[in-house]
Every structure is written in C-alpha cells, then in structure tokens.
N, C-alpha and C positions, 0 to 999 in steps of 0.2 A: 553207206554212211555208218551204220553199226559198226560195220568194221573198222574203217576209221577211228571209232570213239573209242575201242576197246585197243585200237594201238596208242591212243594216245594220251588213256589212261594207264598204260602200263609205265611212261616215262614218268609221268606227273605223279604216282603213286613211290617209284624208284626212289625219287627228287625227296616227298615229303621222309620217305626212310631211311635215306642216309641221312637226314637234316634231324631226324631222332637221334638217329644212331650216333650223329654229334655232339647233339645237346648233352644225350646222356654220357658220351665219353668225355665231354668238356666238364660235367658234372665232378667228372673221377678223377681226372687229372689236372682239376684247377686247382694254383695256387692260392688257397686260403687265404694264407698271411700275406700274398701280393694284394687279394682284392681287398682285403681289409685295411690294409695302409692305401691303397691308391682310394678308395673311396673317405677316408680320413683327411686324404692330400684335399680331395676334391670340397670337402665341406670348410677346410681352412682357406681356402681359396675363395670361394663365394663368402663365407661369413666373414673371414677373419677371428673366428672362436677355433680355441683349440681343445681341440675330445677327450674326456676324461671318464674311459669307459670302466663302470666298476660291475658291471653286472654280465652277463653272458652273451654271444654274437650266435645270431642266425645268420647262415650262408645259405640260398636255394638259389638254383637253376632252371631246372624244368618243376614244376609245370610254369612257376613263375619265379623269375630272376630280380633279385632282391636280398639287401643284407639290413640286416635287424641288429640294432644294439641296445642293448636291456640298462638299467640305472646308468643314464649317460650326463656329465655334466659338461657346459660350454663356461668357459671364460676367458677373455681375451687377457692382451699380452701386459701384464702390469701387474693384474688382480688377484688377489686372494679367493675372495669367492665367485663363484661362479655366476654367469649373468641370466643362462639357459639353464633349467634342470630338466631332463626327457624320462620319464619312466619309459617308454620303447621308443626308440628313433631307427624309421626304416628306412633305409633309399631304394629306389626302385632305380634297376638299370636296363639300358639300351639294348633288346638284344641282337640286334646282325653287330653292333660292334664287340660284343662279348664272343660271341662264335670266332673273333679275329684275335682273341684274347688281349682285348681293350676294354678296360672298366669306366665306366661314362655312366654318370646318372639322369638318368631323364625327368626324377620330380621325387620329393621326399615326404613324408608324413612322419608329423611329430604326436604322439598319443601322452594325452598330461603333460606336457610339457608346463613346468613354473619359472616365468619369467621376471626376472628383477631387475628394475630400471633405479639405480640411483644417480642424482645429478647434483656437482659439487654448486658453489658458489658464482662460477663463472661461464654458470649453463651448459659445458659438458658434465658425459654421459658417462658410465661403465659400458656404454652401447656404443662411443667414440671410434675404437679400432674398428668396427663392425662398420660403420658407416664410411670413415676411412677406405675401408678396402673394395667395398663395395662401390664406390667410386675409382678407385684404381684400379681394377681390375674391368669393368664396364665402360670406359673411357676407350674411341675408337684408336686401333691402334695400339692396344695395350695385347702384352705378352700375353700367350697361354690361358687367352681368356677361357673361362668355365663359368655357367650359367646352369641353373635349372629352367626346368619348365612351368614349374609351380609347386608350391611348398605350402601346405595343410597340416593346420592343426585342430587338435582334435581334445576336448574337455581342458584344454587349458586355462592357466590361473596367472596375472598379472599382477605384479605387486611394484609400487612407483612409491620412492621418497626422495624429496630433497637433502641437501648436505643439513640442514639444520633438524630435521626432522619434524620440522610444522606442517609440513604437509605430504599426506598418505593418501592415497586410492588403492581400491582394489578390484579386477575386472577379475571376475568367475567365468566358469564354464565356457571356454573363449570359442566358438566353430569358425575357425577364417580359411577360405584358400585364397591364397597371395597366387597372381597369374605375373610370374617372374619374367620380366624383359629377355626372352635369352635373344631374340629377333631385332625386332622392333626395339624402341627406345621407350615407349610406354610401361607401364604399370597401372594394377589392378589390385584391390581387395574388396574380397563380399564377406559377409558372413554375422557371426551372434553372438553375444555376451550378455554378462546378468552386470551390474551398475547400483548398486544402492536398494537390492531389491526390485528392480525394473528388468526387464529383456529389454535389449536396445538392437536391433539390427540395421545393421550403418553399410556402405560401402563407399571407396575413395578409391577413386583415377586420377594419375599423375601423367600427362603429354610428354613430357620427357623427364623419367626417373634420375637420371646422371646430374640431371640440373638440378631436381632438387635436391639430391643428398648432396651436392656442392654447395649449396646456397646458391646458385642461379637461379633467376626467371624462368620456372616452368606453370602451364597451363592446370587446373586444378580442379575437380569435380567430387565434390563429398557429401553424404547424406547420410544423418540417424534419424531413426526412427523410433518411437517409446508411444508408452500409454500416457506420459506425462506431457514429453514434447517432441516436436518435429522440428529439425537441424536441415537446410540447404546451402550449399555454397554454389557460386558457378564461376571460377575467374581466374590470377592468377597469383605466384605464391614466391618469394624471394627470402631467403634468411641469411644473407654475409652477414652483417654486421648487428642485426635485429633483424622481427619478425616482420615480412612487410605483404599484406596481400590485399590484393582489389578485386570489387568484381561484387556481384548481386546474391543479396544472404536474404533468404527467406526462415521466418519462426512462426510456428503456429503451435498453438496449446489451445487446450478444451478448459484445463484453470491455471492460472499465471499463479496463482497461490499456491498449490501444487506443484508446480514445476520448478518455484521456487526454492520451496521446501527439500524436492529432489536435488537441487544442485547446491544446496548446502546455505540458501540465502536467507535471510529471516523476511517473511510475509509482513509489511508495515499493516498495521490496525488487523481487523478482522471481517470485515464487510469489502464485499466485491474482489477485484483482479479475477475476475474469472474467463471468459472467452478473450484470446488475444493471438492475434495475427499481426507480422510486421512484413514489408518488404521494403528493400533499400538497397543503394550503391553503398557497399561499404569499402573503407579505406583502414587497415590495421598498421601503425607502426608498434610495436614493441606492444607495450601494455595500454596502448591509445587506438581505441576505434570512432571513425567517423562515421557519419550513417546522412546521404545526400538523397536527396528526390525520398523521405522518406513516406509510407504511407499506415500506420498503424491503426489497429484496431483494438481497443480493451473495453470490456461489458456495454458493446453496441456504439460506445462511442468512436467517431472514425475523426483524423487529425492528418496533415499531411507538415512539411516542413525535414528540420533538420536536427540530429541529436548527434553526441558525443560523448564518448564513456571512457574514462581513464580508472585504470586500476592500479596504477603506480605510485604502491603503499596504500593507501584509502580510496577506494573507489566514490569516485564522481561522477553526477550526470548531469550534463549542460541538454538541454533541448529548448527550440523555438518552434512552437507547433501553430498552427490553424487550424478552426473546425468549424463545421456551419452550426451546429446544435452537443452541448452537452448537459449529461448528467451524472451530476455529483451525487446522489441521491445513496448509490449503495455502498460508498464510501463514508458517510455517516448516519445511518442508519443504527450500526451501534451504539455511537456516540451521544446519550441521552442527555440533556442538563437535567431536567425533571424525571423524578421518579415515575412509576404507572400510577401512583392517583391522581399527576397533572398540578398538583399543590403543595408536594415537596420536589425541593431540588434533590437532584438523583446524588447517592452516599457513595456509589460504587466509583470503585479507586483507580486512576488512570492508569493504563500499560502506556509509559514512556519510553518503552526500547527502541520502536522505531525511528527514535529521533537519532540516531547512536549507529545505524546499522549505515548508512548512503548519507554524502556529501549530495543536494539537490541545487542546481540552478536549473528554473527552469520559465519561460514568458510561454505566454498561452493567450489567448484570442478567439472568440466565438461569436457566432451572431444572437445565440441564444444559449442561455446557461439554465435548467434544470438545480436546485438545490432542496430537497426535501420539497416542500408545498411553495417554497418560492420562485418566483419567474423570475428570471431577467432577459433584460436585450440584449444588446451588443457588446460585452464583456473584453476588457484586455485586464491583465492581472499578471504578477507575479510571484514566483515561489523559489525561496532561499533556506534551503536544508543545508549548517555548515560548524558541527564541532557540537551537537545535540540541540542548536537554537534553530527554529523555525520561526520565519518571517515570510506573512504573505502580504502583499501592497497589491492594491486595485487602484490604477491607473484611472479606471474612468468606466463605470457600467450605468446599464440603466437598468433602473430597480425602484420596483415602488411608484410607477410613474415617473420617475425624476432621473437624477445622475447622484452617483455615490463612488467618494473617493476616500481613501486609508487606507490602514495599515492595521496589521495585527501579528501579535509577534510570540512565540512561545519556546522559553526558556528551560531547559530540566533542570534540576537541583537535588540530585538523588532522585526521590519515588514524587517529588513534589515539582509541579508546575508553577514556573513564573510569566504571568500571562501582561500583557501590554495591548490594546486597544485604543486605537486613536481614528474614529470615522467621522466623514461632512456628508450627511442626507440634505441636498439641493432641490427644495420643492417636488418633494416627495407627498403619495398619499398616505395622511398618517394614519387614518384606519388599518389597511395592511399593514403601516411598517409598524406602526405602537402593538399591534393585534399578533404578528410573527414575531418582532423581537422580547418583545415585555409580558405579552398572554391579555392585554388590556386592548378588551375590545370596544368600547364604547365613545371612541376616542373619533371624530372625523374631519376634513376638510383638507386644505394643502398648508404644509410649511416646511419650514428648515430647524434639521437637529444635529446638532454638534455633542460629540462623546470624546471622554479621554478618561479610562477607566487601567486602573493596571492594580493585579492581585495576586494573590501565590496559594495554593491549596493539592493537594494530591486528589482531588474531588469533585464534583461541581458545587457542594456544597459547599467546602473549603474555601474555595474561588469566592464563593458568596460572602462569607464570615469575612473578609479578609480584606472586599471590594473599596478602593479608594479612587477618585478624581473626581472629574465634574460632567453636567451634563446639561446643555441647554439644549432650548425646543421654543417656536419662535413658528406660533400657526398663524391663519387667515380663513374670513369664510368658509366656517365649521361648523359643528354642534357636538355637544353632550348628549348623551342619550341618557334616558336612565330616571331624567327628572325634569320638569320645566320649573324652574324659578321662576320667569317674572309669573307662571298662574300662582305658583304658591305661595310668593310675597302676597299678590293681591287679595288671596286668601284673608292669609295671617293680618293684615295689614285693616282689613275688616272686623274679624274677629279672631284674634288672637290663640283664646281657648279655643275654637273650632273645631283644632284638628287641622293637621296637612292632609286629610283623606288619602286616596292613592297616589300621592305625589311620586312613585316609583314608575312612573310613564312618563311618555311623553320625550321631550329632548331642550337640549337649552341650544340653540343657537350665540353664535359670536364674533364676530368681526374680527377681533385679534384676540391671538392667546400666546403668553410668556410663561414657559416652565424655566427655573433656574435650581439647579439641585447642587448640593455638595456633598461627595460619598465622603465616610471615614470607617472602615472597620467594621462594612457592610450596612452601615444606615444611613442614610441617604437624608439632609437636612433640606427644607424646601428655603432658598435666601428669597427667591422672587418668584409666586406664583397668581400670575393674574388672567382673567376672563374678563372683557373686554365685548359686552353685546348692545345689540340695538335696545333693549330695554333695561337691560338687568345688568350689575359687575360681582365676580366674585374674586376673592382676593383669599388666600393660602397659606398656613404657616403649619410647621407642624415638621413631623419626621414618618418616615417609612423605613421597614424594616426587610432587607434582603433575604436574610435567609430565613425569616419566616414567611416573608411573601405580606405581609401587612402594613394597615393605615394607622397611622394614629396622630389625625391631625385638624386641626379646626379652621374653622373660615366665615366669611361676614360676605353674604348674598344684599345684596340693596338695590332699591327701582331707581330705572331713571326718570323722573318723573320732568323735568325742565330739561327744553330745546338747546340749554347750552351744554348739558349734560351733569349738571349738578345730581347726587345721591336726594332720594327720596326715604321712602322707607327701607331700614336697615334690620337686618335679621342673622346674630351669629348662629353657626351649625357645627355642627362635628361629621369626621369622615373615619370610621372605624372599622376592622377588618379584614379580611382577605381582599386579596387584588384582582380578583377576576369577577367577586360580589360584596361589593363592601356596604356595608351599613352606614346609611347618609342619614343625620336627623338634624332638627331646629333643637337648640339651646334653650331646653324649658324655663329658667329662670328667666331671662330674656321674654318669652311669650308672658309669663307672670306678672312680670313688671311692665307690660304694654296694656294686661287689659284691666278696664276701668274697674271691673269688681273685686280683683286680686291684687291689686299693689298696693293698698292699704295693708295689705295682710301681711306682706315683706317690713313693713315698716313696723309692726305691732311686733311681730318678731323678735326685730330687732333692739324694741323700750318694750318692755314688758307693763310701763305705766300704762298702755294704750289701749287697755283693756276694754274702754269702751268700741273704740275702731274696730277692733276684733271681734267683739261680740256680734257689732253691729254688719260687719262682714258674714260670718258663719249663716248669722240667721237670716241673709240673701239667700243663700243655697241653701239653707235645709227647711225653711218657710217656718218657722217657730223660734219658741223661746229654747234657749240654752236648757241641756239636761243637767243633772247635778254631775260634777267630775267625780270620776271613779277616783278613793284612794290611792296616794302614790305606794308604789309597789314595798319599798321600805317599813312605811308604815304600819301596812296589813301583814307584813311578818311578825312585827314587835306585838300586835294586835293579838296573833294567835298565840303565840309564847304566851301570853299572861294568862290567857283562856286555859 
C-alpha cells in the first residue's frame, strides 16, 4: 500500500506542477490589454454602463486572478455624468476558463462606490439603460448572455433626486452583496446602510428578476429593519404602467412618534403614538394603498377593520376601524384648558400644525371609550381632518349615564383657533357631566342639556374671552348641595336677624330645574334660571363670567307654604365668586326690612323728621337713653383752628 501511495503521489504532485508552472507562464504571457477590454466588454454587457477608467488597473493571476481598476466612473449611453463612481472596482475571474485564455468574471466588488439616481418627470431613471439591458441580455434565449455571480459593495454612498429637485435622500455607508441570477431566475440582496442617522439592515428577494425589471408579475419578499421601525412585505410586485403590489405588510415600532419623525413626517400633538404594530392585506396602485383584514395596534389600543392612504399630491387617510375598548387619554394629556391651580384657564398657546400636516377621514366604534377621567360605553364617532379644519361628530355614545350626540369642529386661522360646538346630553347624570365638563360639583340628579357654543382664541383662555351661543339644561329629581333653603327660609322666616347660622350644609332638593344661559364675549347672561322643589322655588338672574370662572348673580328663594303651590315666604340672596365655591348669602336689607324691631329704622332713615322712631328703635338695642352725638367732623376742625 505505501507503495502504491508514493506512486500515486508522484502523478498527482507532476499534475499540481505543471498546473503552476501554467499559471505562472499564463501570468507572463497574458495579454494585458486583451483582458482588460474583455472584462470591460463583460461589465457593459451585464450593466449596460460604460467604464470611464481614470485612475490605474491591477492585473493578477496567481496567487489570485483578478483585475482592479482605481478611480472608475460608470454612465450609460446618453449622460453626461456618470451614474456609478467606484474608488476600486475589482472583478474576480474564472479560473480553469482563464488557463484556456478565456476572461469570464465570476463575481465583482465595488469599494466606495457613489451612486447617483436621478429621475426626470416621467419616472425614468439615469439607471433606465442599466435596467434596459439588464433585461435584454437575461431574457431566455438572448445572445451571449453574461451574468455574474454576485456583486458586493462595500462603504458605499447613494444619492437619489427627482427632476424638480424637492426631493433628496441619501443612503451612507452601503454593505450589500446582490446574489446575481446567473442560474436560476431569482434574485437576492442582504446587507447595511445608515438612513437619517439610523442603521437599517433590510434584505429583498425577487421569484423572478427578469419580470421584475420588465414590469411583470413577479413574487416579492422584503425586510428593513431600524431602532425606529420594522418594514415586512410578503407578495407580489407589477410596475407596467404604475406601481402595483399585493400581498401581507407587517410595521412594528417601539414609538410611532419617532418613526415618524425618522421618515420625515410631523408627529400630530405631543402626547402618546407610541407602541404601534400593524398587520394587513395590502393592495398598492401608484401612490394608493389599501390595507384589508387590517389589524393595528397604537399605545395598547387594538382596532381591526380597513384603511386607505393616498399620497397623490397631499396625503390622506380614510379608515373604518373597530375596537372593544379605547383610550384616548394619552392623546390629550397635554392638552390642558386649566392651568395647574385648577382656577385659571390655561394661557399656553395652541400648536396648530397638526391640522396642516394629513388630510383624516376616519369612523371609529368601540364598546368602551376611555377619555381622561371619563367613561363611556358604546361609542361610534367620526373624524374629518380636511385643508387644516377638523371636525369630530359622535353619532351616538353613552356617556354620563345617558346618550350624547354632536358635533365639534376646529378651524386654524394662522396661530388662532376657530372652535364650533354643538352637543345634545339625553338624560344624562348631571353630577358627572356638570362636575367633568364645567368643574361644578354640586350639581345632581338626571336631565337633558343642549350646547351650541362657537369661539376663536389661540389659547384656552382666548376660547374663553371670545365664548358666544347658548346653552340650556332641563333637570329632574335632584339636589343642590351646599345649602338647604326651605331649613333657612324657616329660619329667617322666624327670626329674621338670627342669622342663617351654618346654612353651608345640607342640600336643596327639586323636582324640576331650568338653566337657560346666553353667552357673548365670554359672559354668560342667565334669561331663565329656575328650581322647582317640593318646598321651596328659587329663581336666577344675574351673569357669570368665563374667563374669570365667576358668579355674580342674585336670586329670590321662597317656601311653599299652600297645597296649590302658591309662594310663602320670600327671601332675595346673592351668588358671588368663584365657580367651584361661590359665596351664597340673604340680602341683608331684605332681612331688615322683615324684622319687627328694624324696619322702623329704614324708614327714619329715610325722613330724617322721624326722630322719634329712631330714637325709640336704638334704645331697644342698646337698653337706655340716647348718649350725646359726638360733633360732626367738620365742625371740630373749625373748632380747633380758633383754639
């Protein structure tokens, strides 16, 4: 057997040294300037770019076979400037076909290559011829076809403008190897690029390459990947006459805010988009995507149904969604009307660009909707974002106990909002809704309240100063908290001067209650304000002040004293204040003029001849005779002057 091996090592040792002894004499007596144009032929053949070498050419053979050319430009057949630029462009070749003196590249690397994509007005390219030939030359049946094996580039930099020049990208640091069809009809790219400040590592498989640089129907597999966002395609991909592809697209982002920002989109307000997952059939014609069986998720709320996004000229977005539960809550969040002391309205000035940035149609439907501290049930609503006016209409939710329908509508005007409100609260509990909407908690039982309020302000204060329409409220089996009238009629009604003691308890109960208000210019005039109880009525006049948050208005409390419900005793008050604790008192002249020992004393007042009355008043209270009156103040100055 040794022996054997040591014969059979002598051929096999023979073989490898004449196969040197080739290499190297192929080395020596290879034509340069042949290989260097055949391997030129062969790069205009696969690209369709012709080589504009300005810089120096490596020729090696052994140990590795391979031609290198130094500051290389490509540009196809038309252009001025070049559409490749290669700081080193190598091709690697073949070698049993090189030993036959056949130059054949088996796969090329480009180092720095900068690539510039410009496209006129009618959607080709400077990359046209290249695609062009790339299909001719790959198409079965085609002459002298030449293919690589794959083609690698290495730090390169991609610069993309349209013919108008509005729009520029630019992809850095590029790491791709393209796994070039020479076989098979497929195609392949993996690799890395920087994006906006992001690393994005994407890869895209094409089922049949031929088809898609023709514009036919071929199969489609794509994915990027970012810190910001994650990109899935799975389907397929058509471009004759526009862009047309179908098939299952997956997006996930950790902040939709963020990713926004990253793709160059403006983030509407400043609260929430943050976690958001989508998956959907989608269907692309041109600048139109449909999105069917969609299922999305944004800051925990989940929606299923169907959306639509056109970007042809101003981007729009139609969708019809369903969801068992949302919340709105981190969507206005920032949005304060009250400042932090709870008592002024908030100063700070509205960002209305959002209204500017997306065209919105969108219906929406939930079993439960989340907004700040309020609940609702069963919600359907809409939203119309269209030329910077926003209009939201609720169809019909339950809220407050009750059903609530309107409209709310928001206009830009430069840096100022023009706001429109128009709601119908359908027996509703008005503790909640007066307690959420107003900040007035003392308010209870059920009724219906009708608003139509429209004002213009860059502020919430603004909004306030500005406030005009009207506003009715129309309750039932209720109460006032805060104070019982009929105890403190019966009170006063006894004795007069007494004192209302702690009349700040207790509650007023009432069968019916009429609020009728008219706003102008933020104040709010009361036309019909009535209480309506089993003992007691009180009746309302006066005005209230929006943007200071205040009362300032008077009223007549009276018992019911007769079964047919005729006024007994009457007692006017005043309601003065802030709105969340307002100062409620009896009309002392009123109490004066009821009790027996002081209304003489109003009328003495008033005839000075009545000196007796008055006298005879005083000295009830003070149990004696009159002291002497002190000098009038005049007097006693002229007094000391003489002194």
């Amino acid at each position: 057997m040794a022996q054997g091996i040591r014969r059979l090592a002598m051929p096999v040792a023979a073989f490898f040294g004449v196969a040197l002894i080739g290499l190297i004499a192929t080395s020596w007596f290879l034509n340069r300037d042949a290989l260097q144009k055949a391997v030129e032929a062969q790069i205009r053949a696969v690209t369709g770019l012709d080589l504009v070498v300005k810089g120096k050419i490596d020729i090696s053979v052994f140990p590795a076979s391979y031609v290198s050319f130094h500051d290389v430009g490509l540009k196809g057949g038309g252009t001025s400037d070049p559409a490749l630029h290669v700081d080193v462009l190598t091709a690697n070749l073949r070698l049993v076909p090189l030993l036959l003196r056949r130059f054949e590249i088996s796969d090329v690397m480009m180092l720095r290559p900068a690539i510039h994509v410009v496209r006129d007005g009618n959607g080709e390219s400077n990359w046209t011829p290249f695609v062009e030939t790339i299909v001719r030359t790959m198409k079965p049946g085609a002459e002298n076809q030449v293919s690589f094996s794959e083609i690698r580039i290495q730090d390169g930099v991609l610069n993309y403008r349209d013919a108008g020049g509005e729009a520029t990208e630019k992809f850095a640091d590029i790491d791709l190897s393209l796994a070039w069809p020479s076989i098979s009809r497929s195609f392949a790219a993996t690799g890395q690029f920087d994006w906006r400040g992001e690393r994005v590592d994407g890869s895209i498989s094409a089922s049949d390459f031929v088809a898609l640089l023709s514009g036919d129907r071929s199969g489609l597999k794509a994915r990027l990947t970012s810190a910001p966002l994650k990109l899935a395609f799975d389907g397929n991909v058509a471009n004759r006459t526009s862009l047309m592809m179908e098939g299952t697209v997956t997006v996930d982002s950790l902040s939709l805010r963020n990713a926004l920002r990253w793709t160059g989109q403006p983030p509407p307000g400043s609260g929430g988009f943050g976690r958001f997952a989508l998956k959907a059939r989608a269907n692309v014609v041109g600048g139109s995507v449909a999105l069917t069986n969609v299922n999305v998720e944004l800051d925990g709320n989940v929606a299923e149904g169907v959306m639509t996004f056109n970007n042809s000229g101003r981007q729009t977005l139609q969708a019809t969604l369903a969801a068992g539960a949302l919340d709105f809550t981190p969507y206005i969040s920032t949005f304060r009307l009250l400042a932090s002391g709870q008592r002024d309205w908030n100063r700070q000035l509205f960002d209305l660009n959002a209204l500017s940035a997306t065209d919105l149609d969108m219906r929406l439907s939930a079993a439960k909707v989340t907004v700040g501290a309020t609940k609702l049930g069963r919600t359907a609503f809409g939203a119309n974002l269209r030329g910077g006016a926003l209009a939201l209409s609720i169809g019909e939710a339950q809220m407050y106990g009750g059903i609530v329908k309107g409209s709310f509508g928001v206009a830009r005007s430069d840096a100022v909002a023009d706001v429109k409100a128009q709601f119908q609260f359908n027996d509703v509990d008005l503790q909640a809704c007066a307690s959420e909407l107003f900040g007035i908690t003392k308010l209870s039982g059920r009724g219906n309240f009708n608003v139509s309020l429209v004002a213009s302000g860059a502020s919430p204060f603004g909004l306030a100063q500005s406030l005009d329409g009207t506003a009715m409220l129309t309750g039932h089996d209720g109460a006032i908290s805060g104070f019982n009238v009929e105890q403190l009629l019966k009170r006063l009604e006894r004795r007069p001067l007494s004192g209302g003691g702690n009349f700040r308890q207790g509650s007023t109960p009432y069968d019916n209650l009429t609020v009728a208000l008219k706003f102008a210019d933020g104040i709010a005039t009361a036309e019909d304000i009535r209480l309506e109880g089993p003992t007691a009525k009180l009746t309302l006049t006066g005005t209230a002040s929006v943007p200071s948050r205040e009362y300032d208005m008077k009223g007549v409390a009276s018992l019911i004293s007769a079964p047919s419900g005729a006024a007994g005793f009457e007692l006017p008050f005043v309601v003065q204040g802030p709105w969340d604790d307002p100062l409620i008192f009896p009309d002392p002249e009123s109490l004066i003029r009821r009790s027996p020992a002081t209304a003489p004393l109003l009328d003495a007042v008033k005839d000075r001849k009545a000196r007796d009355a008055v006298k005879s008043v005083i000295e009830r209270f003070t149990g004696g005779p009159l002291r002497p009156a002190a000098p009038d103040a005049p007097a006693a100055v002229e007094a000391g002057k003489t002194n």
